[in-house]
Every structure is written in structure tokens, then in C-alpha cells.
Backbone bond lengths (Angstrom), bond angles and torsions (degrees), N, CA, C in turn:
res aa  C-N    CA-C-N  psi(-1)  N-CA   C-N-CA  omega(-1)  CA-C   N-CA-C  phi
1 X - - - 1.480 - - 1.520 109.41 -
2 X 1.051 109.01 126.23 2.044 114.97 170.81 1.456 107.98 -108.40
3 X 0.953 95.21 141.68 1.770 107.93 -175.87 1.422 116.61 -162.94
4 X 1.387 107.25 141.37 2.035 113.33 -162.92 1.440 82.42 -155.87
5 X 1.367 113.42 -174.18 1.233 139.05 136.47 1.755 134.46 -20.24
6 X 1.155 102.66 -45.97 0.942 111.28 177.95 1.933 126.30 -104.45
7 X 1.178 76.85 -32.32 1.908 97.73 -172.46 1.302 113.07 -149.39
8 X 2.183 86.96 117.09 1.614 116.49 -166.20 1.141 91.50 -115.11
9 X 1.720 124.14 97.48 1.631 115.52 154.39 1.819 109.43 -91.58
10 X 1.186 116.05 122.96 1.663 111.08 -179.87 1.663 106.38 -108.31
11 X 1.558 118.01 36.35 1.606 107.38 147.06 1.616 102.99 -120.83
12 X 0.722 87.38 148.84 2.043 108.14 175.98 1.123 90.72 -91.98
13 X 1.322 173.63 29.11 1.203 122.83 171.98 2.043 91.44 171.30
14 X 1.081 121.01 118.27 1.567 112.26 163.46 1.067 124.81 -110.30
15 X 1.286 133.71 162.37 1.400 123.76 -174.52 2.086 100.75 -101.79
16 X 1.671 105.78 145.77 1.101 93.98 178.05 2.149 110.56 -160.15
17 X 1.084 114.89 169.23 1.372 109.29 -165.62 1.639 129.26 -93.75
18 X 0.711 116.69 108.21 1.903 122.22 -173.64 1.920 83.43 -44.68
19 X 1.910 95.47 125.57 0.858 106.50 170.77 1.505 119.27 -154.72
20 X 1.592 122.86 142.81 1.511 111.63 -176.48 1.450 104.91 -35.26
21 X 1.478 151.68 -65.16 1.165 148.55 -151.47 1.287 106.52 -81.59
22 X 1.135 151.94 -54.07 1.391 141.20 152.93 2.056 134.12 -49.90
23 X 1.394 106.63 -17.47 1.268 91.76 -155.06 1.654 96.35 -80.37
24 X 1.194 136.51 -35.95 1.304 131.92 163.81 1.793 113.87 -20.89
25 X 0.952 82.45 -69.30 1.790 104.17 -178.93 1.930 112.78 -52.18
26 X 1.258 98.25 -41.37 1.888 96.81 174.79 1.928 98.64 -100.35
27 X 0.733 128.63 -27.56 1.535 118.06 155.62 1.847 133.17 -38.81
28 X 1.265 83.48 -62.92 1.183 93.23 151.48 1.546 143.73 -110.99
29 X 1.711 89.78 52.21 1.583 98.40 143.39 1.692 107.29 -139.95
30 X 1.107 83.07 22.78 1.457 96.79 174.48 1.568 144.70 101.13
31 X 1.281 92.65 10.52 1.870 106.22 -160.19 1.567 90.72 -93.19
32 X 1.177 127.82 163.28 1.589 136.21 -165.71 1.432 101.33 -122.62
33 X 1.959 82.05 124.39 1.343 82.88 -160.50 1.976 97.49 -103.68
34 X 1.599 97.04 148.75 1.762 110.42 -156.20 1.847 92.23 -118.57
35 X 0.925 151.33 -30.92 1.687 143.91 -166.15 1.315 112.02 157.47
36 X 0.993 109.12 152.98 1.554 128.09 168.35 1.633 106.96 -61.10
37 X 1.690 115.15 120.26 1.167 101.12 -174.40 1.491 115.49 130.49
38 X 1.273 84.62 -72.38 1.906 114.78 -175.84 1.861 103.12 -27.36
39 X 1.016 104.34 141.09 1.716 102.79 157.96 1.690 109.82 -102.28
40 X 1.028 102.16 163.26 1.541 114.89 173.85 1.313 105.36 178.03
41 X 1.390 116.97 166.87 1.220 134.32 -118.92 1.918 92.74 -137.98
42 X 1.435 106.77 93.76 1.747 100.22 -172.08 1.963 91.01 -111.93
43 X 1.903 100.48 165.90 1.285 97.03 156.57 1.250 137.23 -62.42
44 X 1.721 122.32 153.93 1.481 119.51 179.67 1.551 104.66 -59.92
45 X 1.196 128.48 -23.18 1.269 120.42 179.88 1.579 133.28 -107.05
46 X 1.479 91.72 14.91 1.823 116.91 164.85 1.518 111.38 -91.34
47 X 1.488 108.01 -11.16 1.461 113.35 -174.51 1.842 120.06 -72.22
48 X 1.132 120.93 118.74 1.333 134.44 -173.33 1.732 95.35 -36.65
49 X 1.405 104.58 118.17 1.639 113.20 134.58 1.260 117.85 22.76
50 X 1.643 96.80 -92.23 1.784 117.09 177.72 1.157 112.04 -62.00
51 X 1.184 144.36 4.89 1.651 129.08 -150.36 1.638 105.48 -89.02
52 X 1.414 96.25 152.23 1.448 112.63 -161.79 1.574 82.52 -77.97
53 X 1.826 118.70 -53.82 1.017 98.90 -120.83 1.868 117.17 -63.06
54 X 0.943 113.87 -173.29 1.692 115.84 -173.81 1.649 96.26 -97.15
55 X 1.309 127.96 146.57 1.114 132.49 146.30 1.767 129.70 -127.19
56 X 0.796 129.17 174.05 1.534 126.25 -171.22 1.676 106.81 -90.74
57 X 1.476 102.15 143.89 1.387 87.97 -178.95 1.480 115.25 -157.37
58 X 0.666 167.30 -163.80 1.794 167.74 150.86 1.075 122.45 -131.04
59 X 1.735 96.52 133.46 1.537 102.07 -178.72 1.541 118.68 -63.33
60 X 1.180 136.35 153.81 1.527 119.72 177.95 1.669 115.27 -101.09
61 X 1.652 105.91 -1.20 1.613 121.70 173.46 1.429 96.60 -64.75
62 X 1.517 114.14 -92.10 1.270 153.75 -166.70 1.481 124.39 -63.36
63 X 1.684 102.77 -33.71 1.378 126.55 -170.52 1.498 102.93 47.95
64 X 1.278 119.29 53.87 1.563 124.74 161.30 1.398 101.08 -82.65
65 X 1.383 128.83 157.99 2.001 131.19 162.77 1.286 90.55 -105.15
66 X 1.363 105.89 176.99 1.448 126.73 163.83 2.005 94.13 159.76
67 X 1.694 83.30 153.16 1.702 87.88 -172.13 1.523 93.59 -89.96
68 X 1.704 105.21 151.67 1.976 112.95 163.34 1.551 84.77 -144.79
69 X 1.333 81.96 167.03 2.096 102.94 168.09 1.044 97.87 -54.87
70 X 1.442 104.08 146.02 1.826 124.80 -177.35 2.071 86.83 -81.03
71 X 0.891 120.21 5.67 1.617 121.88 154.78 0.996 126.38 -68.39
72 X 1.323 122.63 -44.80 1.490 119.14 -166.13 1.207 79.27 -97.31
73 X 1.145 157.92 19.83 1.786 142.85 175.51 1.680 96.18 -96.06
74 X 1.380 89.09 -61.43 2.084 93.61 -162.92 1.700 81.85 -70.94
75 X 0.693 151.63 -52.33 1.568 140.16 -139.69 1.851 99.47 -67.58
76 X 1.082 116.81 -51.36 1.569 145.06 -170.08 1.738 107.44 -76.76
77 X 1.813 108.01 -34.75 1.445 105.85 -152.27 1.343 133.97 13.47
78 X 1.705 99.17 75.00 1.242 114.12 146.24 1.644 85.10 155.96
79 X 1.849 86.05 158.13 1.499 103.94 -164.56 1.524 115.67 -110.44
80 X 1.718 112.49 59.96 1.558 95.64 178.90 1.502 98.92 -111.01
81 X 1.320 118.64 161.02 1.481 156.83 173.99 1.380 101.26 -41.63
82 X 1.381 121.07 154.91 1.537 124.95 -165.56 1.560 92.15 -84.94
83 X 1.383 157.17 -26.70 1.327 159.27 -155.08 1.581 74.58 -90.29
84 X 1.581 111.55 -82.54 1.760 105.24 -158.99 1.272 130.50 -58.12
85 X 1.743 113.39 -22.13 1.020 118.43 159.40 1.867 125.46 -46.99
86 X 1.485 91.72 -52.20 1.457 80.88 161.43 0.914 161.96 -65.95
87 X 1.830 93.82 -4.29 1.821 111.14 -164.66 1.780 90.58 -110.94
88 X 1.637 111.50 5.80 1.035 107.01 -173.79 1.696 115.56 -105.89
89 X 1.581 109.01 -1.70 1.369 133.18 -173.69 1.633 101.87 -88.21
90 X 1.489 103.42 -33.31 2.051 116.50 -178.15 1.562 99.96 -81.04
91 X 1.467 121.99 -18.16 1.636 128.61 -147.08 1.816 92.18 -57.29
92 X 1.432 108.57 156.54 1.670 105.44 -155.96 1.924 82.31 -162.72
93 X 1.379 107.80 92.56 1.750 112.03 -177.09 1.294 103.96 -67.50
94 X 1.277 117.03 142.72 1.614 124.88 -178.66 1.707 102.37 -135.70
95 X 1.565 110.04 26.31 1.380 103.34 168.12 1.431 107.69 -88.19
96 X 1.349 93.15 144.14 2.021 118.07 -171.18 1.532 101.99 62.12
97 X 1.357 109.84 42.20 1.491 97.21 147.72 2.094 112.24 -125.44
98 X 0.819 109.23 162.62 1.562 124.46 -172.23 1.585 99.07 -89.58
99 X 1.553 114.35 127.42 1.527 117.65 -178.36 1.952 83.38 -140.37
100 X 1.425 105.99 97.71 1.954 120.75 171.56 1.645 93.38 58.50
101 X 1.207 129.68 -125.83 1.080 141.89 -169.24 1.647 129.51 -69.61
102 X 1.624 103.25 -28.46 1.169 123.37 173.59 1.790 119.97 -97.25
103 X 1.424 85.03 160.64 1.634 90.13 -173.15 1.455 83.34 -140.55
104 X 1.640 103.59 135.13 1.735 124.08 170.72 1.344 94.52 -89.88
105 X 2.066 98.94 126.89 1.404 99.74 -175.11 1.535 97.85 -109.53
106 X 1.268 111.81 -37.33 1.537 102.56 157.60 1.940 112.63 -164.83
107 X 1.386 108.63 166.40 1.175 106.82 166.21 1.516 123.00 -17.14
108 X 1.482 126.97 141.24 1.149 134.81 166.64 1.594 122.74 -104.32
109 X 1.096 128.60 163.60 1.654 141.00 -168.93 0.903 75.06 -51.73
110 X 1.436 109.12 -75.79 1.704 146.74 -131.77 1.327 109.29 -40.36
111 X 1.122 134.74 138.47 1.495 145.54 168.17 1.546 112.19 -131.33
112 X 1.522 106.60 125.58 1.257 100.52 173.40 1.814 117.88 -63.04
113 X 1.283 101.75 -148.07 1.604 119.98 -173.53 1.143 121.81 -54.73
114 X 1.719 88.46 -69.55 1.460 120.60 155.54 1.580 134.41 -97.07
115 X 1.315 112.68 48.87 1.157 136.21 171.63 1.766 110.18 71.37
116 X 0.927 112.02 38.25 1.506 124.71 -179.86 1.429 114.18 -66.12
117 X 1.262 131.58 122.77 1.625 126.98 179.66 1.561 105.84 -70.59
118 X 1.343 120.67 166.63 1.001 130.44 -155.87 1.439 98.63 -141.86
119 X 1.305 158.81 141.71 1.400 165.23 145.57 1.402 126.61 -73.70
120 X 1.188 153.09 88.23 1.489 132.37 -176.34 1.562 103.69 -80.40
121 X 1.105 114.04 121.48 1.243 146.68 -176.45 1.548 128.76 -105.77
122 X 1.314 107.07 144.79 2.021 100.78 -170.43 1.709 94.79 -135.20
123 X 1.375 108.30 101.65 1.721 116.32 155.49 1.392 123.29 -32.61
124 X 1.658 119.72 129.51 0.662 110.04 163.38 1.665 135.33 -52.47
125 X 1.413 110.67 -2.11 1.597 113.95 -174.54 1.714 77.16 -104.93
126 X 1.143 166.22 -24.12 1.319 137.09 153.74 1.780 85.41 155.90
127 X 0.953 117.32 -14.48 1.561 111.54 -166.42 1.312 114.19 -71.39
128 X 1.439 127.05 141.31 1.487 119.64 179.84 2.186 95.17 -108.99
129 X 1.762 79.48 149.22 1.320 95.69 175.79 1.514 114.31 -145.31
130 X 1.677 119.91 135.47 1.934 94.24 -178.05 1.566 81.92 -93.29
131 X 1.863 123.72 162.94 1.213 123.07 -161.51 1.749 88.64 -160.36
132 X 1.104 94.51 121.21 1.807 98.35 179.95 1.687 111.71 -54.65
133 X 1.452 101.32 142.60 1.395 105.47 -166.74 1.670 101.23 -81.10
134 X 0.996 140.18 20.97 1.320 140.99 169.12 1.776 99.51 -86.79
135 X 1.583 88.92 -63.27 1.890 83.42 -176.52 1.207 104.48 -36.93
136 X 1.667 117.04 -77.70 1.536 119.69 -175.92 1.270 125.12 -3.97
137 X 1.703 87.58 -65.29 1.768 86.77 -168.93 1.784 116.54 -65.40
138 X 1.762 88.07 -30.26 2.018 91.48 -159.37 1.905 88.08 -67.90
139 X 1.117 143.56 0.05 1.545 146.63 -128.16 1.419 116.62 -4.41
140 X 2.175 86.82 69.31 1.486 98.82 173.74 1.680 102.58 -93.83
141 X 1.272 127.87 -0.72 1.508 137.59 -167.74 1.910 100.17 -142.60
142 X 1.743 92.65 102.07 1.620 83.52 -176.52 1.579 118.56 -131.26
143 X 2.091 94.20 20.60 1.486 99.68 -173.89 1.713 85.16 -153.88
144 X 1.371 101.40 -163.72 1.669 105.71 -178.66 1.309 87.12 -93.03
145 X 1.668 141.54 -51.26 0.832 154.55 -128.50 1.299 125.50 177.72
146 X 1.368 92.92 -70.72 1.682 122.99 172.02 1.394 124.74 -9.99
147 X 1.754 98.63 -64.85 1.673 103.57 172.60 1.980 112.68 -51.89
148 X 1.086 117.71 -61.59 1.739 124.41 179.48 1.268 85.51 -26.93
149 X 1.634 117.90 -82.87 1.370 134.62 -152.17 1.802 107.22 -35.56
150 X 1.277 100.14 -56.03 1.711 105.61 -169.74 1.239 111.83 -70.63
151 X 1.698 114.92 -23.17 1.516 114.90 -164.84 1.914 96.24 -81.86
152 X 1.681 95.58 -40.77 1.687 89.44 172.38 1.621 134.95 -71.96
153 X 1.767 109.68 4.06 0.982 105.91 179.39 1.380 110.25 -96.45
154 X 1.608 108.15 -37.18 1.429 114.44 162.31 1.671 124.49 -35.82
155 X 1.255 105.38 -62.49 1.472 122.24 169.97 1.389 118.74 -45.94
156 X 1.291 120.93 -32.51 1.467 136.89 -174.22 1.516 86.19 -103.17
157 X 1.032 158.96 0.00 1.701 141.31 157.93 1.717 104.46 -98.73
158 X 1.459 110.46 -40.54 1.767 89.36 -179.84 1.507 104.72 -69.63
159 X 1.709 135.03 -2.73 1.117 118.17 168.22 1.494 108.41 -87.29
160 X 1.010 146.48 12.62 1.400 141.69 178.82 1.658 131.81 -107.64
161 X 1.090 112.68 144.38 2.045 106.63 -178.89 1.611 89.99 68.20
162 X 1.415 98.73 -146.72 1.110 121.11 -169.95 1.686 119.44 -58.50
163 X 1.079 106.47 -21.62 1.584 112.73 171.22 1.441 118.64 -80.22
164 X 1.345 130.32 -2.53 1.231 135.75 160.85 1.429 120.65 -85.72
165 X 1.081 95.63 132.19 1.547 126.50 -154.48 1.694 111.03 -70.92
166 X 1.571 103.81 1.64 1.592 129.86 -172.18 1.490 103.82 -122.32
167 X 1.547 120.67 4.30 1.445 121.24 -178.30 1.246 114.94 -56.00
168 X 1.313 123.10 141.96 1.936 121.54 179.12 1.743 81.41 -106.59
169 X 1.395 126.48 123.72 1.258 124.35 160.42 1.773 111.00 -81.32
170 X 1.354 100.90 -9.71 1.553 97.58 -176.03 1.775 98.57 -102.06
171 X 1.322 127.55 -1.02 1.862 113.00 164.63 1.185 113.74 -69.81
172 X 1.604 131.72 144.23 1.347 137.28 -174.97 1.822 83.77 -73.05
173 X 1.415 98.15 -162.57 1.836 116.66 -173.02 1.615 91.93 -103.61
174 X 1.675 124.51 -29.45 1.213 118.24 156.10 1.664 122.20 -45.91
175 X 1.153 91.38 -56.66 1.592 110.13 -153.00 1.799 106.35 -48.29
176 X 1.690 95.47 -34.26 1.851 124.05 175.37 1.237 105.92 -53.67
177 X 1.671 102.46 -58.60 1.216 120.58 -148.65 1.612 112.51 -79.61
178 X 1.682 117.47 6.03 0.972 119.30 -166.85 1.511 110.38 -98.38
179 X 1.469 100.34 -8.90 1.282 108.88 -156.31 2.061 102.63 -99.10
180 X 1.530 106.18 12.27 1.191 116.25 173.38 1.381 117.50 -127.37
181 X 1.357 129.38 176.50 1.753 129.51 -170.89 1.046 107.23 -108.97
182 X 1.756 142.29 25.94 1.621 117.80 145.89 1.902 116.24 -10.10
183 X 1.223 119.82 139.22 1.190 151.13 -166.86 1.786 91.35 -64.47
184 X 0.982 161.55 90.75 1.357 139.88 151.14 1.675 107.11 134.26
185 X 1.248 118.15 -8.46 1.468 134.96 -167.19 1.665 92.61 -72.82
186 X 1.459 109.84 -81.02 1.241 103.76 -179.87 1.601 133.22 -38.32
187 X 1.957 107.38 -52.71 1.736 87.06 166.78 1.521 132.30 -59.55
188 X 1.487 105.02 -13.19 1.312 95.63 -147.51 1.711 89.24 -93.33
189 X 1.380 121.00 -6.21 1.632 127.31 171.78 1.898 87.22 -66.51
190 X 1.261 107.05 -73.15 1.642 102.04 -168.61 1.336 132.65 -40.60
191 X 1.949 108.24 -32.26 1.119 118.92 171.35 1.262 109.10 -76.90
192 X 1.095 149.00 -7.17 1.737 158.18 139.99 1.566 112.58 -37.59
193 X 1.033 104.68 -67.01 1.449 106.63 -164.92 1.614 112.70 -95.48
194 X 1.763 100.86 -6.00 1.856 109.24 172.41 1.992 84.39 -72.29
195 X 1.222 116.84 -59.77 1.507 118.68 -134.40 1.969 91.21 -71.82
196 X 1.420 110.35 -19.42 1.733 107.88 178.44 1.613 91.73 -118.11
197 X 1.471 117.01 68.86 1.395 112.38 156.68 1.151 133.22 26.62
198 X 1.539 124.38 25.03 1.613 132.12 173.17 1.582 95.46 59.51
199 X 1.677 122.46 57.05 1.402 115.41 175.07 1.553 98.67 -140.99
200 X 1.198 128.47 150.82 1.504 139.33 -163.63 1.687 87.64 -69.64
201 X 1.123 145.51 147.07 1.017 153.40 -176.24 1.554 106.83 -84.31
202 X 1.590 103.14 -27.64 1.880 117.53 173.43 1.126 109.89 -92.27
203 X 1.244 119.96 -72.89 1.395 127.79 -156.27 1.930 111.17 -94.04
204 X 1.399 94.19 -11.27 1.081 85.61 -172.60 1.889 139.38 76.09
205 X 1.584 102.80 2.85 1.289 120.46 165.03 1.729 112.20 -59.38
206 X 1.187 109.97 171.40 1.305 119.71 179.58 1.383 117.07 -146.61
207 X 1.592 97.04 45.02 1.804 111.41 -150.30 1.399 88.54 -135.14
208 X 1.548 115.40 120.27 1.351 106.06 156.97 1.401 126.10 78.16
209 X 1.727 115.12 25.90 1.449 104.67 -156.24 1.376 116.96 -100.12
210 X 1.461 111.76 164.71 1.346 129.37 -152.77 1.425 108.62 -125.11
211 X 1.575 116.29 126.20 1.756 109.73 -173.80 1.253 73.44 -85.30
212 X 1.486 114.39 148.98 1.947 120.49 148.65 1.294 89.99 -123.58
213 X 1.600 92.24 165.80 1.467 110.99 173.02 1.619 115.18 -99.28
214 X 0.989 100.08 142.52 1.852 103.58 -168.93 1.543 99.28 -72.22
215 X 1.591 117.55 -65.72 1.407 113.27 -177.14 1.178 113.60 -88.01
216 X 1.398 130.16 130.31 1.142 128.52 -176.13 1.787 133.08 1.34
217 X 1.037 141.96 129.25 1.528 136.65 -154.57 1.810 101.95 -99.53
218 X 1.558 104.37 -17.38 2.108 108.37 -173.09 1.488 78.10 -112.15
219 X 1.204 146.96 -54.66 1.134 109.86 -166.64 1.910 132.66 -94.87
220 X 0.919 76.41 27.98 1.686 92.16 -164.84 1.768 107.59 -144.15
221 X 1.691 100.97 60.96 1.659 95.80 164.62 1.193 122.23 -90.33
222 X 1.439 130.06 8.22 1.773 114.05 160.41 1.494 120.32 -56.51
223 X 1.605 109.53 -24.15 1.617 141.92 -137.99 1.479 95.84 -113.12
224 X 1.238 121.41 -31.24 1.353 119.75 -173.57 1.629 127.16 -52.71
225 X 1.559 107.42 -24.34 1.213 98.03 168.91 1.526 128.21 -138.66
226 X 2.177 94.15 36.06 1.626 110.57 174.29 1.297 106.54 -77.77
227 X 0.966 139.96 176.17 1.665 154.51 -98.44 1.533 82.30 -161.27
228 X 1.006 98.05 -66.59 1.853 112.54 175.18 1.177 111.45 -52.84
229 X 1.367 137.72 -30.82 1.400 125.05 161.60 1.488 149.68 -78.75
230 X 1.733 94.34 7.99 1.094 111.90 -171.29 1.298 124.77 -97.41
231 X 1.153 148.57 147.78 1.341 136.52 165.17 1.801 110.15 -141.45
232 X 1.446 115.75 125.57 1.391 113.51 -169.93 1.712 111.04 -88.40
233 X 1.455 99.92 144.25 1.261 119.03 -172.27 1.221 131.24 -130.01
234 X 1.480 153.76 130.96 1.293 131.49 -157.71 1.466 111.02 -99.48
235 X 1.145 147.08 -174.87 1.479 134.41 -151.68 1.768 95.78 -91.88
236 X 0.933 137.87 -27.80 1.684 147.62 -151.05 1.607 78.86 -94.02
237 X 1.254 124.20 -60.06 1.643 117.57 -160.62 1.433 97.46 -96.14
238 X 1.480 144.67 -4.18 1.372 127.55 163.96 1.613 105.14 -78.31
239 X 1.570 110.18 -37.75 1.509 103.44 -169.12 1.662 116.63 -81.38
240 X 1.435 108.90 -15.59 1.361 124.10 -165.16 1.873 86.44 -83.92
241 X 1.889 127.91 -50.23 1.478 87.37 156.65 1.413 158.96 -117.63
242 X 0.882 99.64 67.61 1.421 123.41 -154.28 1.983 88.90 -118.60
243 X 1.317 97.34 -52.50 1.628 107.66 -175.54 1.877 100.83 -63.63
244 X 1.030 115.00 -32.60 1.677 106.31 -178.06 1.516 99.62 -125.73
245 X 1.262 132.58 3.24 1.424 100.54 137.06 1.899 127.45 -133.44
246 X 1.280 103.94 53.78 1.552 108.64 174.36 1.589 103.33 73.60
247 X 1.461 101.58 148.04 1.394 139.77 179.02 1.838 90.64 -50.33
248 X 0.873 108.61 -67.41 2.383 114.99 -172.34 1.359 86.92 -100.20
249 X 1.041 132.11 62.46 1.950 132.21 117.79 1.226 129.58 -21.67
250 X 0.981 142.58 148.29 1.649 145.92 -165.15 1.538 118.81 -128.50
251 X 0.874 135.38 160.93 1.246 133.71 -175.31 1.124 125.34 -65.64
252 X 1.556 94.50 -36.44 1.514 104.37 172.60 1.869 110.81 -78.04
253 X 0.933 107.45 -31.12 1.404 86.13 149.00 1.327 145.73 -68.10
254 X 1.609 122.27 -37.17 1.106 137.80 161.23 1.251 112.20 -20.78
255 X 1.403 106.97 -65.26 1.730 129.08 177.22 1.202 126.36 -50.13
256 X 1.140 97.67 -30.44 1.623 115.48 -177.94 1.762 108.53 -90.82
257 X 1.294 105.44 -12.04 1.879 114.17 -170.08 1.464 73.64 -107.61
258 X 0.977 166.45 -49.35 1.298 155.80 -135.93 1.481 109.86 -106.10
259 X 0.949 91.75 -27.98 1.903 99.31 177.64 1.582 103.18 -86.27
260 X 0.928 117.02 -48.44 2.263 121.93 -168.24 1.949 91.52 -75.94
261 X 1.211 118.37 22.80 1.759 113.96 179.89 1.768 98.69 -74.92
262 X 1.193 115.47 114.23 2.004 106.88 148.51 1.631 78.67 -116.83
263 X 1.799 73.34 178.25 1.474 114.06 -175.74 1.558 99.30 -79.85
């Protein structure tokens, strides 16, 4: 069997007949010659030029088989299909050239559907990929992956925190943070407003109430879910200070919003 790039014969070996017009020709290449008649068994590529006979072969586009005269094989050298043949007359190598992130290091097995070439390719982040040489060229394929990946993580961070277009600049980091299940967050809201009787710690409402954190809630996570840091508030007097004294308020402010309270 011979096989390259170009030309896939997959029989080794045909069977064929000692004959005045051939036996010169397999004699001298060495096969022993026994009678007129005789069959025996020569290589596909000892076979005369002219020879009718058919052998099996594969396209190397498409990788379809089908048998033709071992004529149109040697005459042509090489066995692709009249469709791939043609796409093989336009064929335009793009190994060792750079397409965005990737570089075609060489031809691939791979064949598409319809006999589509394939590239095996190595990312610049190290990853190998084979990637049809159409993408390449159109630079519809310009990473293994990688690029999508980073462009969607980017995209997914200017939507987040403060870059979301749904940001409350006036919610504390509590106020966020309430709206998820950290381990201990929730009792330690209940143990807030159990230990001050479900009463505004200011006003004394019992409407709407709010654990806050006394010392800061972002800079103070050992504290985030002591008992001691809490002080309950009802929504009118948590938001009223928060609105005149900033989102990270201090205690000492607290004290100072808690002390200037009338009715």
C-alpha cells in the first residue's frame, strides 16, 4: 500500500495473469515467471502504466474509496474525487502562517463533510486545535477558545458592582449583602432585633426593621456577624442615615445620628 498526501491506494497487492504482453515487464522486476495463464499476485505499484486493472483507493479530500484503473492513478498521481480534485487545483497552504492567536502548524487528518481541509493549529496560550481553513482565512476562528472566553468574562465584569446599569449607589454593602445566604448572616440579623425587642433603636418604630452594623460592614468582617455589632433600625431612620452620612458611616457617626433624634 502507498500513501502521502495526495495518494491513498488501500490494496497491497492484485491478482493478475502471465501474459505475452506483460510478462517481460514483471520478469524483469523480478516476479517468477510459471505459464501462460497462471494468476499471481504482484504489487499495486508494479502494475503497468496502461493497466486496466481497477484498484481501490481513497480520496485524500473527502476520504470517500471507490475502485478506478490503476491508469488514471499513475497517470494523475494521486487519487482524489472529481469534486476534491477541484477544490484541490484552488488548494492555497497556510501552514506557518499566523491567523489572530493561532498559528497553522500543519495540515490536519480531519476532513470536513464535504471535504473541507482542516489545519492543526497551536494557541498562542499553548492549546492545540485542528480549525477548518475557511475559518482561518475568513478570521472567523482566531484563538482555541481563549479569546471568546476572556472577551465573555470582560463583558460579564463591566456588568457587575458598580458597572451595572441597576446599581443602587444609595444600598449599604449590608443592604446587598442581605439579599444572599452567607452562613450566620441571617441569625445574626434575628439575634439583632430579638436582643432590641423588634424596636427601632431611634425612633422606636417596629416597622420595617433593619439589623445595621455599628462598625463598618466592608471593613470589618471578623465583626460581621457579632451580636455586638449590631444595632436595629427601622427603614425611615436606617435610610435617613445613610442618606446624610455616606454608604461606610462610622460609629462615631452613628452616635452622633442617634443622639441629634427628636420626634
Amino acid at each position: 500500500m502507498s500513501s502521502n498526501r495526495l495518494f491513498i491506494v488501500l490494496d497491497d497487492g492484485v491478482d493478475v495473469k502471465w501474459s505475452s504482453r506483460t510478462k517481460t515487464h514483471y520478469t524483469d522486476l523480478g516476479y517468477e515467471y510459471t505459464r501462460m495463464g497462471d494468476t499471481f499476485k504482484v504489487d499495486v505499484v508494479d502494475l503497468p502504466i496502461k493497466s486496466k486493472i481497477k484498484v481501490l483507493v481513497q480520496c485524500p479530500g473527502c476520504n470517500a474509496t471507490r475502485r478506478v484503473p490503476w491508469q488514471s492513478v499513475a497517470e494523475k498521481d494521486d487519487t482524489y474525487c472529481q469534486k476534491c480534485a477541484s477544490k484541490a487545483a484552488n488548494f492555497i497552504d497556510l501552514t506557518g502562517k499566523r491567523f489572530g492567536r493561532l498559528t497553522a502548524e500543519s495540515l490536519s487528518e480531519r476532513r470536513g463533510s464535504n471535504g473541507q481541509y482542516y489545519y492543526h493549529c497551536v494557541c498562542d496560550c499553548g492549546n492545540e486545535v485542528d480549525v477548518e481553513s475557511a475559518s482561518l482565512s475568513t478570521g472567523a476562528t482566531k484563538s482555541c477558545g481563549c479569546l471568546q472566553k476572556e472577551v465573555s468574562s470582560e463583558r460579564m465584569s463591566a456588568m457587575t458592582g458598580e458597572n451595572n446599569h441597576m446599581w443602587d449607589p444609595t444600598k449599604t454593602d449590608e443592604d446587598r449583602y442581605s439579599r444572599h445566604t452567607e452562613a450566620g448572616h441571617q441569625r445574626w440579623r434575628e439575634s439583632v432585633l430579638e436582643r432590641d425587642g423588634y424596636r427601632c433603636q431611634r425612633c422606636g418604630s417596629g416597622e420595617s426593621l433593619h439589623a445595621h452594623h455599628i462598625l463598618p460592614y466592608k471593613e470589618n468582617i471578623e465583626l460581621r456577624t457579632d451580636i455586638d455589632n449590631g444595632i436595629t433600625l427601622c427603614d425611615r431612620c436606617h435610610t435617613s442615615f445613610h442618606a446624610g452620612y455616606g454608604v461606610y458611616a462610622t460609629d462615631v457617626e452613628l452616635k452622633e445620628f442617634m443622639e441629634e433624634y427628636t420626634d
